[in-house]
C-alpha positions as CSV (number, residue, x, y, z in Angstrom):
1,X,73.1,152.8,241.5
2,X,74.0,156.1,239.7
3,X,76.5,154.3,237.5
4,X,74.3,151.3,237.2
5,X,71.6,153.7,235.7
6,X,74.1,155.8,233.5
7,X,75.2,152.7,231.3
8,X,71.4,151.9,231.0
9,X,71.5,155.2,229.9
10,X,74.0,155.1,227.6
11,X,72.6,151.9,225.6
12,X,69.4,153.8,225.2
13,X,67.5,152.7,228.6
14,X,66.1,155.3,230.7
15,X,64.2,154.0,234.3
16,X,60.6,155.3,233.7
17,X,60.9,156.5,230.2
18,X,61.3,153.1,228.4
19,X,62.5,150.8,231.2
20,X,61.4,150.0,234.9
21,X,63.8,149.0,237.7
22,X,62.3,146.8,240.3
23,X,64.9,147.3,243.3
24,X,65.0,145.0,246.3
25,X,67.8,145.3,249.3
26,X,68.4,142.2,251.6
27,X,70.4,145.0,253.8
28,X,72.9,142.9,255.1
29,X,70.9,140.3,255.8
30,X,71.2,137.3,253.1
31,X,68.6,135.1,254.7
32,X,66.2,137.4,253.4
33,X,67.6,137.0,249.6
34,X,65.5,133.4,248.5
35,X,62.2,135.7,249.3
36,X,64.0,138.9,247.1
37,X,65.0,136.5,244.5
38,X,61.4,135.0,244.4
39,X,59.5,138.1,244.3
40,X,61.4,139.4,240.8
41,X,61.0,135.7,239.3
42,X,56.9,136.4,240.2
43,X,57.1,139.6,238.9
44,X,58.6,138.3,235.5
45,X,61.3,140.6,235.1
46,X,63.6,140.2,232.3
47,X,67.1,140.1,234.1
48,X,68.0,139.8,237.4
49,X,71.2,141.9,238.5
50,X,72.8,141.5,241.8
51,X,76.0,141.9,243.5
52,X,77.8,139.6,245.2
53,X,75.8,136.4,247.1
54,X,72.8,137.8,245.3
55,X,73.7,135.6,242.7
56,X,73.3,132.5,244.4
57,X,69.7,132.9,245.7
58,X,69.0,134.1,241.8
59,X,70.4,131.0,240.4
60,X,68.4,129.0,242.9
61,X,65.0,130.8,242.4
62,X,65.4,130.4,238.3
63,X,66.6,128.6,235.3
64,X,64.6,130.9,233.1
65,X,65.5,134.3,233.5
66,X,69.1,135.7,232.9
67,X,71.4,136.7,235.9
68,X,73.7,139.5,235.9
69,X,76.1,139.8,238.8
70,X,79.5,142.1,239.8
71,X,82.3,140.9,242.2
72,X,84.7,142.5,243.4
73,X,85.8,145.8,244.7
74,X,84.6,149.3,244.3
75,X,86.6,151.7,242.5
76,X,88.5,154.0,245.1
């Protein structure tokens, strides 16, 4: 989340100064991503950014907000 927050950063966003981050974490647990997914698309946010299988619940829960995902592997 650090470097997540840093590029915000960089492009002139900074959490709690002029942007909020609404942060949700299945924790392993990917059943639990439809009722994540849902809870930002009732909450209006503006982009959606997951990693991984996030994606796919995001897709399903909207047409209308823009989805921003990463795959692939950390760097070392």
């Amino acid at each position: 989340m650090a470097e997540f927050l840093l590029g915000l950063k960089e492009i002139g966003y900074v959490e709690r100064q002029n942007v909020a981050v609404e942060y949700r974490w299945a924790e392993n647990q990917n059943d639990r991503l439809p009722v994540l997914a849902a809870e930002l698309v009732q909450k209006q946010v503006r982009v959606i950014g997951t990693l991984g299988t996030g994606a796919m619940a995001a897709k399903a829960a909207t047409t209308a907000i823009p989805i921003v995902f990463l795959i692939g592997e950390a760097a070392a």
